[in-house]
C-alpha positions in Angstrom: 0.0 0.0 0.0 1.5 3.4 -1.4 2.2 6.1 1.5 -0.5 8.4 0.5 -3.5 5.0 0.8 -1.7 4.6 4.2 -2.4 7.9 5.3 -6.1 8.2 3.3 -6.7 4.9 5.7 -5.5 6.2 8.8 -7.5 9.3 9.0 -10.6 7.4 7.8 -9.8 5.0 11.1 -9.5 8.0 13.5 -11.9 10.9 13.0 -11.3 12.2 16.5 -7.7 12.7 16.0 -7.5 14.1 12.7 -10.7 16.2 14.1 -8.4 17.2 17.2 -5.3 18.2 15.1 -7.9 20.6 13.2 -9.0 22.0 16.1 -5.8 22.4 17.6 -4.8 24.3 14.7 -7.8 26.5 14.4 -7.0 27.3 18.4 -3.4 28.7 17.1 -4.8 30.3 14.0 -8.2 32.2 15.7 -7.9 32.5 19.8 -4.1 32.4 20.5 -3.3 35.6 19.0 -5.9 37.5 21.7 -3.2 36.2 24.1 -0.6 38.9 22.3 -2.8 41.8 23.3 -1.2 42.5 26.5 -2.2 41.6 30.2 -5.5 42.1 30.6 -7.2 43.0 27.2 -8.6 40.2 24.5 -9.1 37.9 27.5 -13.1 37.7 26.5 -12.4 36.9 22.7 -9.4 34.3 23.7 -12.5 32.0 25.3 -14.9 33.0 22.9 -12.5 32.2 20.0 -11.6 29.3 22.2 -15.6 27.7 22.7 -15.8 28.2 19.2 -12.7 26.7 18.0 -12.6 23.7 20.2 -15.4 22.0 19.6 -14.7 21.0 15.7 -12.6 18.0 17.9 -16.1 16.3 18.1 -17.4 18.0 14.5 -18.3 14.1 13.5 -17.9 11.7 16.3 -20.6 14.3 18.4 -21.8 17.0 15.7 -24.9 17.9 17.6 -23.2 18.6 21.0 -20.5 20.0 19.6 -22.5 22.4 17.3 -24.8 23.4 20.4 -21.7 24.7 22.3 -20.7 26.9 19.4 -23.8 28.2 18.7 -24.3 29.3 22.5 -20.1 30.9 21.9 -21.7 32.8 19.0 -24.9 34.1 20.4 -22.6 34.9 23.7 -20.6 37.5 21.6 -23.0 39.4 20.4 -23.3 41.6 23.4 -19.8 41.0 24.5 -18.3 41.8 20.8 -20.8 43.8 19.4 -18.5 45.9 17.1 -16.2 43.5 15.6 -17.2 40.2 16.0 -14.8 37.6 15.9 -12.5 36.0 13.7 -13.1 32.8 14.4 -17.1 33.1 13.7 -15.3 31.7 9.9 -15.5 28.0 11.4 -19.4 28.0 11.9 -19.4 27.5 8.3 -17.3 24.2 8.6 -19.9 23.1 11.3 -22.5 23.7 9.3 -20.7 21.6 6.6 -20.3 18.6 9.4 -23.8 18.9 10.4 -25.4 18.3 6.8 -22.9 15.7 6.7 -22.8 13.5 10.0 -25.9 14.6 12.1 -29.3 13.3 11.9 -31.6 15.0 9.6 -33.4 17.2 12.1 -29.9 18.6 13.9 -28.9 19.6 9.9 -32.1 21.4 9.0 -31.5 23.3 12.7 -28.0 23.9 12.2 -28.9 25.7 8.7 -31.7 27.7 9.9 -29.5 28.9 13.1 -26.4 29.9 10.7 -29.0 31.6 7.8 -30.0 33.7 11.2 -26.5 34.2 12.2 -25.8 35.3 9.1 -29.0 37.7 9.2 -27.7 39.1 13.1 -24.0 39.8 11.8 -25.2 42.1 8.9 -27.5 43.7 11.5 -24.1 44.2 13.5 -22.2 45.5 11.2 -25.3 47.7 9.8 -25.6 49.1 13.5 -22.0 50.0 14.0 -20.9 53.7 14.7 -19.9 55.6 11.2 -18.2 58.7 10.2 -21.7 60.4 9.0 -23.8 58.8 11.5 -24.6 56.4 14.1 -26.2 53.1 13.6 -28.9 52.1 10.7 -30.3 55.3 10.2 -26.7 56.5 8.8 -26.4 53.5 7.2 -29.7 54.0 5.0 -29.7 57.3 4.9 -26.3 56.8 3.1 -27.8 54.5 0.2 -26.1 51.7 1.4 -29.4 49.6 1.4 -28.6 47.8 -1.5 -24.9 47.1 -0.2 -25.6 45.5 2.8 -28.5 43.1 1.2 -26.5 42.0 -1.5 -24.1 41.1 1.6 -26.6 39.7 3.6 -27.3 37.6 0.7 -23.6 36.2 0.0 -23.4 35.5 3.8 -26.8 33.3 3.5 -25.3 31.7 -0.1 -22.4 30.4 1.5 -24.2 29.1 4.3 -26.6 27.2 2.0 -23.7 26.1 -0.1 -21.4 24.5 2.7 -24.9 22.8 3.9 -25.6 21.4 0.0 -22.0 20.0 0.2 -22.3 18.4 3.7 -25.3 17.2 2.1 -23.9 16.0 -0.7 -21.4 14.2 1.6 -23.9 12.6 3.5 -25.9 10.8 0.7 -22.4 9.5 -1.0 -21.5 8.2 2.8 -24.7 6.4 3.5 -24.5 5.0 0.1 -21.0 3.9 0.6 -22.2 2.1 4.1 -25.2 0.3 2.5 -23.1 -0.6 -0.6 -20.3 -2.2 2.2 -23.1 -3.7 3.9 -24.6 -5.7 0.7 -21.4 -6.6 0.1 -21.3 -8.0 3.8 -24.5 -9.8 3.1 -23.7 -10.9 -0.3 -20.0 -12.9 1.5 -22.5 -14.1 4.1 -24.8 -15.6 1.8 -22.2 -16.6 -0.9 -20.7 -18.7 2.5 -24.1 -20.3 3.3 -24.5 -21.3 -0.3 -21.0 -22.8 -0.2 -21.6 -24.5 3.0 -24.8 -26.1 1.8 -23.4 -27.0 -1.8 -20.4 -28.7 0.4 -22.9 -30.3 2.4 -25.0 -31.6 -0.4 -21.9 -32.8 -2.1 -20.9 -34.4 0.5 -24.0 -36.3 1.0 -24.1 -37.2 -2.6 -20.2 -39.0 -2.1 -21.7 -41.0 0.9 -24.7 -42.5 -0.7 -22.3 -43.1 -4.2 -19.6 -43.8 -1.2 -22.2 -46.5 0.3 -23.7 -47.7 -3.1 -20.4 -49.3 -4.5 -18.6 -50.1 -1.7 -21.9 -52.2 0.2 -22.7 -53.7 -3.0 -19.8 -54.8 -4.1 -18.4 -56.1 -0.2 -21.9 -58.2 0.3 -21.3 -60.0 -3.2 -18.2 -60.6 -2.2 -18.6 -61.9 1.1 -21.6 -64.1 -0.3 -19.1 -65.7 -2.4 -16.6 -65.8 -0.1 -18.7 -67.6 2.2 -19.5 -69.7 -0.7 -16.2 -70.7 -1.7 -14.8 -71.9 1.2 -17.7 -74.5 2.1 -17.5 -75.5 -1.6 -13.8 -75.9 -2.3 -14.4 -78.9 -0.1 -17.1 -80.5 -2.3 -16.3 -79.1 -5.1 -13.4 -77.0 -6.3 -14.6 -75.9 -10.0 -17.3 -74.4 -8.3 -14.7 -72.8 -5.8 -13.0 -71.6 -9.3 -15.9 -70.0 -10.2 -16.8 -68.1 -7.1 -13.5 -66.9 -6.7 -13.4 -65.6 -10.5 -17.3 -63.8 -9.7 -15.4 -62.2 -6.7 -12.6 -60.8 -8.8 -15.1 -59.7 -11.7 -17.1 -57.9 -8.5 -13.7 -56.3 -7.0 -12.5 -55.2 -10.3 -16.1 -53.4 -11.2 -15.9 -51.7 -7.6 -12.2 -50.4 -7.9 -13.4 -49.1 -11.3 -16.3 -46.9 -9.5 -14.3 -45.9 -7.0 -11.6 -44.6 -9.3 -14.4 -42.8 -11.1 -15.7 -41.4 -8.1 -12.1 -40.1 -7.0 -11.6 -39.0 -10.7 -14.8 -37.0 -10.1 -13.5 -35.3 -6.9 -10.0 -34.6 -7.9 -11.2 -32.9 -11.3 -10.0 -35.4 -13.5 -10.7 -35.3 -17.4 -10.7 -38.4 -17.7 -12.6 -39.5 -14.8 -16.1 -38.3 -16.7 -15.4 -40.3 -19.8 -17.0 -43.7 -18.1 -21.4 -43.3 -17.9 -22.7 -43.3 -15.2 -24.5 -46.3 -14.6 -28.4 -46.3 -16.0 -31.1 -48.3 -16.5 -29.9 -50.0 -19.4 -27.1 -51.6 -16.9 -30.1 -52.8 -14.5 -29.7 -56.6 -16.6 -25.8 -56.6 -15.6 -26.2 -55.8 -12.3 -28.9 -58.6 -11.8 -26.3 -61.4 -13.3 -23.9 -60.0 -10.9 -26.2 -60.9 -8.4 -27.1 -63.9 -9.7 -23.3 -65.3 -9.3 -23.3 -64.4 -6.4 -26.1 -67.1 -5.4 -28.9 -65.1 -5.0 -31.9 -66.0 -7.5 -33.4 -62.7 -9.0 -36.2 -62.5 -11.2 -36.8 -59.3 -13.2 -40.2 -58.0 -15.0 -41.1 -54.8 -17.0 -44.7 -53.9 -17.8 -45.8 -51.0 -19.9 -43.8 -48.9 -21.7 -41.3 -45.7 -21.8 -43.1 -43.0 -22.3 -40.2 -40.6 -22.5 -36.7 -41.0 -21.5 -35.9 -39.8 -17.7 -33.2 -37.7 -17.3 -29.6 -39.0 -16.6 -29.9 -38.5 -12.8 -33.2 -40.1 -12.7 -32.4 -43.3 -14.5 -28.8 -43.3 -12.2 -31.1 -43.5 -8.7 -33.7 -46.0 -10.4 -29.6 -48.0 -10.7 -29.4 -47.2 -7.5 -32.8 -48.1 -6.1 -32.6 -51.8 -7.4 -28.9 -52.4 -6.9 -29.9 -50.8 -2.6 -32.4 -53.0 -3.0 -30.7 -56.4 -3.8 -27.9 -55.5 -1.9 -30.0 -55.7 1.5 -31.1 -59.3 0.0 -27.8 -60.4 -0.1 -27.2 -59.4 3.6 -30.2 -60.4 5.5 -33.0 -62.1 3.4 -30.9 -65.3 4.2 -29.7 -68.0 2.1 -32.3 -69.8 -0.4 -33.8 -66.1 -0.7 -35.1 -65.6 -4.0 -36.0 -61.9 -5.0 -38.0 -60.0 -8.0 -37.5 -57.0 -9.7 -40.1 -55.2 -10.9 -39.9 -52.3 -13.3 -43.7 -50.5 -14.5 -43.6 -47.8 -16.8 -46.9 -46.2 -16.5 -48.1 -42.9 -17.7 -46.6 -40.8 -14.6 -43.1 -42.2 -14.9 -41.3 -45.6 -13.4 -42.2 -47.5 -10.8 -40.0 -50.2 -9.0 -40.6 -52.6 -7.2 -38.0 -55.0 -5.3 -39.3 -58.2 -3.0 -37.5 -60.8 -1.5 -39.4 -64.2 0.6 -36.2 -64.5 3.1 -36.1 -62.9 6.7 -36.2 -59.2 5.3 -36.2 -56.9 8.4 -38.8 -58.7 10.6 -35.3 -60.9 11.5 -32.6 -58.9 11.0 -33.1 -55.6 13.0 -29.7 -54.1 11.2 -32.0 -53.3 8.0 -34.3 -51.0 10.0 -33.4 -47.8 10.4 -34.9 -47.6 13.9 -33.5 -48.8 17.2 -32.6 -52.5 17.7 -34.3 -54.7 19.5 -32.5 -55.5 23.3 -29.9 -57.4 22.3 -29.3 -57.5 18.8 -26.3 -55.8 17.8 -26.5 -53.0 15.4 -24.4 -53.3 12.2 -22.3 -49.9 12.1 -24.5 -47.5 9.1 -27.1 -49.9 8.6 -30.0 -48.4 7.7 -28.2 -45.6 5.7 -28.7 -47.7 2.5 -32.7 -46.9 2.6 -32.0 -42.9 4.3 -30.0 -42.9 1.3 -32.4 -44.2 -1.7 -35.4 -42.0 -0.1 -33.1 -38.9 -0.2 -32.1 -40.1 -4.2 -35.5 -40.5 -5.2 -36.6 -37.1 -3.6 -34.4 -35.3 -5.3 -36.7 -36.4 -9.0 -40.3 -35.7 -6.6 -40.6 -39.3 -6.5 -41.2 -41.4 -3.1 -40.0 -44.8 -1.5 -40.9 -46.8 1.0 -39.3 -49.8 2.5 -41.0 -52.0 4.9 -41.2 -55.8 6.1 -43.5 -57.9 3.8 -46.8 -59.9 4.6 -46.2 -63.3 5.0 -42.5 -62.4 5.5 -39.6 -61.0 3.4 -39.1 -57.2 2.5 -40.4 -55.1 0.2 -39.1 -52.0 -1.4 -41.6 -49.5 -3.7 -40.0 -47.0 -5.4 -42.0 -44.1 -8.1 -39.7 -41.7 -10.2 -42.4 -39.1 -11.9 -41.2 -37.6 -15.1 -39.6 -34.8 -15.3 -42.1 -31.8 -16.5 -41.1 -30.0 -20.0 
């Protein structure tokens, strides 16, 4: 910062100082040369010079106060200086400036209508004083000097009005300057709110993609893990084979979750891969399948219009939720069914299963367990996280225990309004 924004800064920070140092100086220009008179003369126009001058210290941090005070000084000469006046009577114009500027509305409207009448009593004063032809007004009319003396009276009230129409002038641009720094404040404020919540939002979005791959990808391959190892003693090829379906699974995980890093380090690359989509619903359900769990899909009606990208992405999300919470608790022998109905409003899905579902396994409810059953750490988070998905696309879901037993999972995504 150049010298001169330095200083600009430091007077803007301290008012009362810089107002002080002004006053101080008005002091040495105005009262302290009354104190050169001699002993005992100019005494009364040192402190009236001094009442005067002094209180431009407080001309903005306390304009009304201060202005009070030197109106009083001024009136107080009158009768005390009635020839002269004083010198110092200059500054009532630069009060008058600070009172348009920094006072409330009414204390600038009073300070101008006492200074036009100031200016009104000193051309009285001066039209009263002693001449060499006369004595007070008479000799100054008789005299023609009429005209003189209200062209001056005038000036005096012109420069009054014109040091109030620039304090004016300063007061609009300052107010406009505080509400323009105060929209600014609010502006910062709200521009942190809005990155709080986008942070927030994101961050919910990477727990449920977070919870999506990594749950459905860990429960296949525990199912075949599980798998394996009773089979490798019966039969190996079939060990073989579970232990290829949980490399296939693994591989197809690490690949999400290296688009899903991609994503949040800004890679190029990381887009290039869709997204998974409805269309993928057939590979996800063999993927299932080798991992033991018998899945049956159906779709009735037809597509009306394509749902957006998003849309199709939770419907992914719905089913592979959905089959996922087979895999852990419907038990084995579980067979589960897919259903996918396109109806004039948009998709519905449907996902059932005729295991255990939640009535056995308390660690698929979202609500408290049951004395004694110990809760799986984040279960229930998979069905938070598909209601919260499906919200997003005004659609609804609801998840409950079955009749007759198993789980069931229903699922609408409207389409999206041209």
């Amino acid at each position: 910062m150049l010298l001169h924004q330095r200083l600009y800064a430091w007077t803007q920070a301290n008012p009362f100082k810089v107002d002080l140092a002004g006053a101080l100086l008005a002091i040495l220009f105005f009262a302290f040369p009354f104190l050169l008179m001699g002993v005992g003369e100019g005494l009364i126009e040192f402190f009236l010079s001094l009442a005067i001058c002094l209180p431009l210290a407080w001309r903005r941090t306390r304009p009304v106060p201060a202005a009070a005070v030197m109106a009083a000084a001024c009136l107080i000469q009158l009768p005390l200086v009635p020839e002269t006046g004083l010198p110092a009577d200059v500054l009532v114009l630069v009060m008058v400036h600070a009172l348009a500027a920094y006072a409330p509305r009414w204390a600038s409207l009073a300070g101008l209508a006492l200074a036009l009448i100031g200016g009104v009593l000193l051309i009285l004063q001066y039209v009263a004083r002693p001449t060499i032809s006369g004595v007070g007004t008479a000799a100054s009319l008789a005299n023609g000097m009429i005209w003189f003396w209200l062209i001056m009276l005038v000036a005096v009230d012109a420069v009054v009005l014109v040091c109030w129409t620039f304090g004016d002038l300063a007061r609009t641009r300052r107010l406009a300057m505080e509400s323009l720094r105060d929209r600014a404040r609010r502006l910062e404020v709200e521009r942190q709110q809005e990155r709080d919540l986008a942070a927030a939002d994101e961050r919910t979005h990477i727990a449920r993609e977070m919870h999506d791959i990594v749950a459905h990808s860990l429960s296949v391959i525990i199912t075949q893990a599980d798998g394996a190892r009773y089979a490798s003693a019966q039969d190996p090829e079939i060990a073989t084979a579970t232990l290829g379906t949980i490399a296939e699974t693994g591989r197809g995980s690490l690949r999400e979750m290296r688009r899903l890093l991609g994503v949040l380090r800004g890679d190029d690359g990381a887009s290039t891969r869709p997204l998974p989509s409805l269309a993928d619903i057939g590979d996800l359900v063999e993927g299932v399948k080798r991992a033991g769990l018998d899945v049956q899909v159906l779709t009735a009606g037809a597509m009306r219009r394509a749902l957006p990208a998003g849309a199709e992405l939770t419907a992914y999300r719905v089913v592979q939720e959905a089959l996922t919470n087979v895999l852990k608790h419907a038990g084995p022998l579980a067979r589960a069914r897919v259903e996918l109905d396109w109806t004039a409003r948009g998709l519905g899905i449907t996902v059932t299963d005729d295991g255990r579902g939640a009535g056995a396994d308390p660690a698929l409810n979202a609500g408290t367990p049951s004395d004694g059953a110990a809760r799986t750490p984040g279960a229930g988070q998979g069905i938070v996280g598909m209601k919260e998905r499906v919200a997003l696309y005004d659609g609804t879901l609801e998840a409950a225990p079955a009749t007759g037993g198993g789980f069931r999972v229903d699922a609408f995504i409207p389409y999206t309004e041209a």
